[in-house]
Each structure stands twice: as C-alpha cells, then as structure tokens.
C-alpha positions in Angstrom: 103.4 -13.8 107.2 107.3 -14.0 107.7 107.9 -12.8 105.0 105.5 -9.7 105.2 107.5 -9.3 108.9 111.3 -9.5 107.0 110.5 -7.2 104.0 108.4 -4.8 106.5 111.8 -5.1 108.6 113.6 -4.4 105.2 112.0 -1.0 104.3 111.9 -0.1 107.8 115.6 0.1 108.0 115.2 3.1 105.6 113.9 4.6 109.2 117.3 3.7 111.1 119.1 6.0 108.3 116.4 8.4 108.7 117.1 8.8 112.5 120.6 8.3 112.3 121.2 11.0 109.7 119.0 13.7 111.6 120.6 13.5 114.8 124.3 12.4 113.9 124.3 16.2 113.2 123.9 17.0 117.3 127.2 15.3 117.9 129.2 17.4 115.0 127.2 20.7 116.4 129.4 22.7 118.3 132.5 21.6 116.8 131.8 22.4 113.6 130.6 26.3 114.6 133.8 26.2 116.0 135.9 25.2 113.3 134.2 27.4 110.7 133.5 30.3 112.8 129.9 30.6 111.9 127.7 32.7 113.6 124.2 31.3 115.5 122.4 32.5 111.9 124.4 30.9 108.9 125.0 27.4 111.8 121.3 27.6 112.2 120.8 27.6 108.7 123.8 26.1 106.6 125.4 23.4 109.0 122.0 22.3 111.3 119.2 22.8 109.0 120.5 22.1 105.5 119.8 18.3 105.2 115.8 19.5 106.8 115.5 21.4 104.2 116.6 18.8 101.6 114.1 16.9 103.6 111.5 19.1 102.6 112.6 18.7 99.1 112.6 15.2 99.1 109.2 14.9 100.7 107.4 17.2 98.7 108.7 15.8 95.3 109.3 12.0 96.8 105.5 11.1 95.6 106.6 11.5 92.2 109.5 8.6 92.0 106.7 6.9 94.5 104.1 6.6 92.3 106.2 6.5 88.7 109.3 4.5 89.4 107.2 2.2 92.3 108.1 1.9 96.0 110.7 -0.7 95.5 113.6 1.3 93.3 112.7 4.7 95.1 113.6 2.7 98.2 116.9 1.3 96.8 117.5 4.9 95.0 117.3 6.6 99.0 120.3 3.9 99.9 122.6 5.4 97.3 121.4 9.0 98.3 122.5 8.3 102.2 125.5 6.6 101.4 126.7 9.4 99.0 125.6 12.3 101.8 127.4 10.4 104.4 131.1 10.2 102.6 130.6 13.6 101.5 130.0 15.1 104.7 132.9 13.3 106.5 135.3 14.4 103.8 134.2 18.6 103.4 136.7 20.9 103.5 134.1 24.1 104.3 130.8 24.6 105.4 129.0 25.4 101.9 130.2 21.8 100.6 129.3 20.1 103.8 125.5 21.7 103.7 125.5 20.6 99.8 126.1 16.5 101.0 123.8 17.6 104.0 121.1 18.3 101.5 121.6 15.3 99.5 121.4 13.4 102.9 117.9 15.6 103.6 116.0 14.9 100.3 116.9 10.4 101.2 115.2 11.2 104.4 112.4 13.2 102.7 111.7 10.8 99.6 112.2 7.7 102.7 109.3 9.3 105.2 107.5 9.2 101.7 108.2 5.6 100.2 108.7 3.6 103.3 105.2 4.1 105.2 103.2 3.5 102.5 105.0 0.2 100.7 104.5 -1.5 104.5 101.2 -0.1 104.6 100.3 -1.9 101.2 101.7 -5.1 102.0 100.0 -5.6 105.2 97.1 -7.2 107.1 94.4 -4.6 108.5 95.0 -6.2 111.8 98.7 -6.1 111.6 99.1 -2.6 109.5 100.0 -0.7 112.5 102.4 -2.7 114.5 104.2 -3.3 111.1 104.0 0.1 109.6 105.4 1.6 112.8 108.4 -0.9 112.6 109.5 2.2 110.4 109.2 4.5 114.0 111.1 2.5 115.9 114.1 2.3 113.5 113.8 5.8 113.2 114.6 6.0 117.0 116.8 2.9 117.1 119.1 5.1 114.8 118.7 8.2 116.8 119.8 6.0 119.9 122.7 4.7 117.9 123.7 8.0 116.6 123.7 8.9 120.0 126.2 6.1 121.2 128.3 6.8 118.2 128.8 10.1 118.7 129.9 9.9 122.2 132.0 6.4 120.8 133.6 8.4 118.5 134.3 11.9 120.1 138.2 11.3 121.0 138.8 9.2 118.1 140.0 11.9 115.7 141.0 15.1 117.8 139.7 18.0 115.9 137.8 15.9 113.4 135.6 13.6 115.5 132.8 15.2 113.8 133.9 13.4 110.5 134.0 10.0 111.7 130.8 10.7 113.5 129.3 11.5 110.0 131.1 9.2 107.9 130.4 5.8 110.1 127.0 5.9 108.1 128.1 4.6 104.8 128.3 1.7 106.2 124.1 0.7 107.5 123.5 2.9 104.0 125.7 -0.1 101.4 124.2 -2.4 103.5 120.4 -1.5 103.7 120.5 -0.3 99.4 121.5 -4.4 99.0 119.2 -5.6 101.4 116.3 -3.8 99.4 116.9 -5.2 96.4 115.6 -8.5 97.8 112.3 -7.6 98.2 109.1 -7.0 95.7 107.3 -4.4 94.5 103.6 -3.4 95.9 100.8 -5.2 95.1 99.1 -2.2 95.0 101.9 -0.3 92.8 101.5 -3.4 90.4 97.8 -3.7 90.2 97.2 0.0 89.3 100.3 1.4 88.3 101.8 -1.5 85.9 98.5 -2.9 85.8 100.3 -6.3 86.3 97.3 -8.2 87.7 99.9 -11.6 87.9 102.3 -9.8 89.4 100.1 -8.2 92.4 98.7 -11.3 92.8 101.4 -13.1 94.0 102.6 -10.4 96.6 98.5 -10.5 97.5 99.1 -14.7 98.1 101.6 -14.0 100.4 99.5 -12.3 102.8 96.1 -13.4 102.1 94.1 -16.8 101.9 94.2 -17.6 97.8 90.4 -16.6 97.7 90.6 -13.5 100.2 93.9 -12.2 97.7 91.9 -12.8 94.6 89.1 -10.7 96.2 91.3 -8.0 97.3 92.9 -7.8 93.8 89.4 -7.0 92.6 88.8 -4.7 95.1 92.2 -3.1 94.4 91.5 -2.9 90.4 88.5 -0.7 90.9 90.1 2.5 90.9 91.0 1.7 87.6 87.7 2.8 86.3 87.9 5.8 88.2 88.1 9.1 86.0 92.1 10.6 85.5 91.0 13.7 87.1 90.9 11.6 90.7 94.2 11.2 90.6 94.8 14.9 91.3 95.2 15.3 95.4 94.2 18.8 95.4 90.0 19.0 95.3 86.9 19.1 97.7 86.2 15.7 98.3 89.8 15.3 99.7 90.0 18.2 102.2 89.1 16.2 105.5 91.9 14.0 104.5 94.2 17.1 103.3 93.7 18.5 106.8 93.9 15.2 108.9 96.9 14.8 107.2 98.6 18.8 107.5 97.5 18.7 111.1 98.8 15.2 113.0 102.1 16.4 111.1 101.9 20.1 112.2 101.6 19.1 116.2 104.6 16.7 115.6 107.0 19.6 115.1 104.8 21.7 117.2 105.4 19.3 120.4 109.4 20.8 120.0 110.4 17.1 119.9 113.3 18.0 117.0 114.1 21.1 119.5 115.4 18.9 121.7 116.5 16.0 120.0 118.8 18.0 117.2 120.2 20.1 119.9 120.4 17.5 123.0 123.9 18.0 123.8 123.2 21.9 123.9 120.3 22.0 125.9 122.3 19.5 128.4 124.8 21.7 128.7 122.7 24.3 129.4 121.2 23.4 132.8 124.5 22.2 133.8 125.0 18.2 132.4 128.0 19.8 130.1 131.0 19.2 128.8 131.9 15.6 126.7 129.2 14.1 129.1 126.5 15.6 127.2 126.8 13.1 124.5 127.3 10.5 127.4 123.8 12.2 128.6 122.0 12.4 125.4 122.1 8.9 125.4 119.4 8.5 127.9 117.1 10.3 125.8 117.5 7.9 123.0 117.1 4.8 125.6 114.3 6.2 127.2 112.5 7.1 122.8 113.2 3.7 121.9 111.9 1.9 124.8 108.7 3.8 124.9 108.5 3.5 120.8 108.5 -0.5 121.4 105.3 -0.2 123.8 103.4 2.5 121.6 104.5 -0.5 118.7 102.7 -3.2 121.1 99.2 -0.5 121.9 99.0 0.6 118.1 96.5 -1.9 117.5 95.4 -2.2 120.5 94.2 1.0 121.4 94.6 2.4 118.4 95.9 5.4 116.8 94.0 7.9 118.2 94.0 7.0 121.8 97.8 6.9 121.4 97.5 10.6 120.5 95.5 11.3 123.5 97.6 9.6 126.1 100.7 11.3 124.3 99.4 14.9 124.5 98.6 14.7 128.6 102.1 13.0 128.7 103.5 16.5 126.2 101.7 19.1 128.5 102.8 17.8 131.5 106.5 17.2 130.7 106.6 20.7 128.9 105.6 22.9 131.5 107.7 21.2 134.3 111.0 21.9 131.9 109.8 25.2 131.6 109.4 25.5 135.3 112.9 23.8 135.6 114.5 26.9 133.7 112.5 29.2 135.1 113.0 27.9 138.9 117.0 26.5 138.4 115.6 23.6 139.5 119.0 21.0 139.6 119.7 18.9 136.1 118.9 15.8 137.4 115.0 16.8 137.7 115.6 18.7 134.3 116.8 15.4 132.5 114.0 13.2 133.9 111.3 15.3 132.7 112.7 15.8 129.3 112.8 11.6 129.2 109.4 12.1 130.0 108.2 14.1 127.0 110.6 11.8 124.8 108.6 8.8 126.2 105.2 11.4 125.7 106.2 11.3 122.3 107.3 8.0 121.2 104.3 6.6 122.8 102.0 8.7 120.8 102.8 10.9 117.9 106.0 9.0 117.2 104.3 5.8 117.0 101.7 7.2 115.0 102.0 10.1 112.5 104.2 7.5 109.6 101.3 4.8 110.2 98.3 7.6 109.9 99.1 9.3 106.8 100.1 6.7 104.8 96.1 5.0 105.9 94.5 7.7 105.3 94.8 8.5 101.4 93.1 6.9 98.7 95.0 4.3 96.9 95.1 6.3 93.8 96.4 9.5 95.1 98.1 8.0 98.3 101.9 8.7 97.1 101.2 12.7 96.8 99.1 12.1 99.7 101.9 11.2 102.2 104.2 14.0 100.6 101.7 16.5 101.6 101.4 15.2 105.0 105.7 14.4 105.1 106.3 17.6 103.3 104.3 19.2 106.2 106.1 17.4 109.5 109.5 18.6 107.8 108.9 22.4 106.5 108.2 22.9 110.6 110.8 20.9 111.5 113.2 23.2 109.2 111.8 26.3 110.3 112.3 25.1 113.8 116.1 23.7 113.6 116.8 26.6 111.8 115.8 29.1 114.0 117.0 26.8 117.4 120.3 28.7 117.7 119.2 32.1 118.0 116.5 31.3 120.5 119.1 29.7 122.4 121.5 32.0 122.1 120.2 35.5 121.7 115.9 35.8 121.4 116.0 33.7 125.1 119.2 33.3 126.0 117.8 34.0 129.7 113.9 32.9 129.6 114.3 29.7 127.7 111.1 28.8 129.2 108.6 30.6 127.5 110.1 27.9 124.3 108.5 25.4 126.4 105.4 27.3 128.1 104.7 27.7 123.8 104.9 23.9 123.1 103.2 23.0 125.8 100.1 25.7 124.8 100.9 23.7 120.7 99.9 20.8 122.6 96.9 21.2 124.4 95.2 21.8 121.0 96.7 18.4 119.8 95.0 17.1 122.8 91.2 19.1 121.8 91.9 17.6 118.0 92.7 14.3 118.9 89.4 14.3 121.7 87.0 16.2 119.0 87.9 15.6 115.4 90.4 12.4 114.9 89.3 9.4 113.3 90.4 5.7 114.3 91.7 3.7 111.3 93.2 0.8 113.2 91.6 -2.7 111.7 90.1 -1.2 108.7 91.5 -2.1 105.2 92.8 0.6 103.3 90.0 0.8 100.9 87.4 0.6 103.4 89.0 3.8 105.4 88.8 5.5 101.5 84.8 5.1 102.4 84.9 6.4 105.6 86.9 9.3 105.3 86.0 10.5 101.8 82.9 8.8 100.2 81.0 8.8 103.2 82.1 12.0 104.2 81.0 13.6 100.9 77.9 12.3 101.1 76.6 13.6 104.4 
C-alpha cells in the first residue's frame, strides 16, 4: 500500500500545478490591466480567462491522449505543457502572447483534471479510493495557498514586473513533477483493456491486492473485453443517469461562485475595504482556511461519504452566500466580510471540493471512463470560463453598486445542489469500480 500512497502522491501533484496555475493569475490581475491598458472586456477575456478556456480544451479533448497514449505519458506530457506556459508567460512582451502561453497553461490543467482522477482511481482500494483520489483536491488547494504566498512573496521583487516572477516561479514544481512522473506505472486497468497486457496489469493489481483477490480482479477487469465496440461510445441511453450525474455535480461547482472569488480575491478584498498590497497578504487566509478544511473533507470522504459531504457543503454555501451578500448590501465592516467568505471557502472544500474529482472519475464505466471524466471536467470548466470571463464587468460596470444580487444568485445555484444531493445523488464510497458500473447503469436499465 506505500506504494499505492507515493504514486497516488505522484499524480496528485499534477493538482498543485492545477491550483497554482489558476490562481497565480489573481496576483498578476490588476497590474497587468494596467500595463496594457485593457479594458474590463478584452482583461476579462484575454488576460483572466484565456488559460480557462484552454482548460476547456484540454478537458474536452484530454480523454483522447487518456485512453490512446495511457494515463502515465499524458501525465508526464501535462508537466512539459506547464512548464512551457509558465516561462512563456513570465517572459510576454503584450497581452495576445501572454494569453497564447495562458492557453497552453489552460489545456495542462484541462487534460490533468482529466488524467489525474482517474489513474488514482484505478490504482486504488474501494475502501481507500476516496481519501486517495482526493489527494488530487488538496494539492489543487495546497497550490492555490502557495500561489497565494508567492504572490504576495514576490510583489516588490521586481517593480513593475512582479507579475512575471509571480508567473514564472512555476517552472520550477512543473521540471520537477514531469521527472517525478516518470517513476511510476501505467494503470492496471489501461494495461488490461487498452494494451491488453494481462502480465503487465497484473503486477500493478499485486501491488494492491492479495495475489488471489488481483488475479480475480484482473478477470473481472478483462470482461469488457467481450463487450461490443459500439459501448465504447459515451453518448447513448443506457449512459444518461451517469451523463447527468456527471454534468450536474460539475455544474453546481462553478455555480457555488467558488472561482468568482478565488480568481479575483485580491479584487473583491479590495472592494469592501482590505486593499491595497495587503490584499495579497489577505488572500492568503482564504487559501489557509481551503486547505485546512480540504484535509478534513480528505479524512470524512470515506467516512461519510460523498454524498453527505455534498449535503453538509451546500447548508455551509447558502449560509455563507447570503451573509456576504448581506455584507455588501448592509456595509457591514471587512472583517465580518472576510470571515464569512472563509466560511464558504471551508463550505466548499469540505464538500464539492473534496468531492467532484473523486465522483466523476467513479462513476463511468471502465471502458468509456476517459471520455467520461472529459464530459464531466469539460463541464466544471466551460462555467468556470464563462464565469471568469464575465467577473470584470459585473464588478465593474453590470453591479458595480449591488454586488450582492452576484451572491443572493449563488446562493439561490445552491439550494438546488442541496435538493439534488438530498433527492437524486448516489453514494459510491466502498464500492469497486465495476460494481458501481452495475448500480448506476446495468441495474438502472433494467428497472
């Protein structure tokens, strides 16, 4: 099982570049609409949303290297794809080059959110799949948190171009994460159907089952083989409940505003009144406060299980939501502001943070589970571009002076996540990945 734990640890770090990619941006935010002159439009959409929509790119084409090339080298391929984004976007000289190595950055993040979930998901233990697979979650918010730090490290280090050391300073995790990955093997799963290299799968399968448990799983594993080619194809009737389980959990993500007020933390700080260079120094709280809470929904994932975690998290969204509405509304003082934003940050991490990666990449058939989790990434990140994108000119112009009714709106987003995750969403935690194929889909076509 240590090994399992290292080479889950090993992926996983393709979720530290995730979250240190998307959020470095907040730090570079002003200062580059500054420099360039952009207006709340062309920011919105060339400098804050770019690499999103490269994210959308990468997620809905990443099940193709997925499936074809194997988990392993798509993983390695991502390093190369961050490290090139990050040197390129330190060294721009204008905005149209800076969004081209922002995209690049985007589709590693896309094609990782794809790869990354579902190569811990095939290496692991029922009983262990979720703590494991949400490893993944809490790197993604351990690099937000350092992202955060580094930005307000770096912000005097360079004068006018602080912004490119805050950028550039991730070449460095991305070298050393693309060597790391080399060191570990391909999926079991990836082996058995893809290569059909039953030797192969068999000794990743000995490494975390009993030597008569992995031979039985192997057999398991090689049915699908004798499935007809057309199963293979994600897009039919006996795979709409997981279609939508998949669509939705990833639609209420964006839909809780999380990536409103993480890409634009500084911004929103600033706004009630926590401004100037401390708004980095502030922004920092609300990475503490993500990665603390992500540790705890780690230690309840399979324990309560993924869809209690959703119900806790959406009480915990409504809640929070309305009372930094209200603090808008009112001009209630910053300090009350900030602690009820930490609160939906730890209403989020504790639920749909430490859930949505581990979710869709269970709930997919083995055979189709690649183009599976770029439906349901390609989803979480077509919102989330749509969002960032159109962040600026909420803020600055649609509700410049009723920025509440953006929160009063995610808060309404979320009391339906709380009726869906009450009324119509499954548990999968403790139930192998084939058995959860019969629940959701065989089972479900037969009633």
């Amino acid at each position: 099982m240590n090994k399992i734990v290292t080479w889950s640890i090993t992926v996983a770090l393709a979720g530290f570049l995730f979250g240190f990619d998307t959020i470095v941006i907040s730090g570079a935010d002003q200062p580059i609409q500054k420099l360039w002159n952009t207006s709340p439009l062309f920011h919105g959409t060339f400098i804050m949303s770019m690499a999103l929509w490269g994210t959308v790119l990468g997620s809905l084409l990443g099940g193709i290297p997925t499936k074809k090339l194997g988990r392993k080298r798509t993983l390695f391929w991502i390093g190369i794809l961050f490290f090139v984004s990050a040197v390129g976007s330190a060294l721009a000289a204008d905005p149209y080059s800076f969004s081209f190595f922002r995209f690049i950055g985007g589709v590693g993040v896309g094609v990782s959110s794809v790869a990354a979930p579902i190569y811990i998901s095939e290496i692991t233990a029922p009983e262990k799949r979720g703590r494991l697979g949400a490893l993944y979650q809490f790197n993604l918010v351990f690099g937000i948190l350092i992202a955060f730090v580094s930005n307000w490290l770096l912000k005097d280090i360079g004068g006018a171009n602080d912004w490119r050391w805050m950028l550039g300073v991730e070449a460095i995790p991305a070298l050393a994460y693309t060597l790391m990955v080399l060191k570990v093997p391909n999926s079991p799963r990836w082996l058995a159907l893809q290569k059909q290299d039953d030797a192969g799968a068999l000794v990743v399968l000995n490494e975390i089952y009993s030597e008569s448990e992995a031979q039985q799983k192997l057999q398991e594993i090689k049915v699908d083989l004798d499935l007809p080619k057309e199963s293979e194809n994600l897009f039919q009737k006996k795979y709409n409940r997981v279609l939508w389980l998949g669509f939705l959990i990833a639609f209420f993500n964006q839909l809780s505003g999380i990536n409103f007020v993480l890409y634009y933390a500084p911004r929103i700080l600033e706004q009630a009144g926590l401004g100037g260079q401390d708004s980095l120094f502030n922004a920092i709280a609300i990475g503490v406060v993500n990665l603390v809470f992500t540790i705890i929904g780690m230690r309840l994932i399979d324990r309560l299980g993924r869809r209690q975690l959703i119900i806790i998290g959406s009480i915990g969204y409504i809640i929070s939501l309305l009372m930094v509405g209200y603090c808008f509304q009112a001009d209630l003082s910053p300090t009350v502001l900030i602690t009820f934003i930490c609160l939906f940050v730890a209403s989020h991490a504790i639920g749909q943070g430490a859930v949505i990666w581990v979710f869709i990449s269970e709930i997919f058939p083995n055979r189709v589970r690649a183009f599976g989790q770029s439906w349901g990434t390609s989803t979480h990140w077509v919102f989330a571009a749509i969002i960032t994108l159109v962040a600026p000119w909420v803020m600055e112009d649609l509700f410049k002076d009723s920025i509440q009714v953006v929160y009063y709106f995610f808060a309404g987003m979320m009391v339906l996540q709380l009726l869906w995750g009450i009324f119509k969403m499954p548990e999968t935690k403790s139930v192998s990945l084939e058995a959860l194929e019969r629940q959701l889909i065989e089972d479900d076509n037969q009633a």
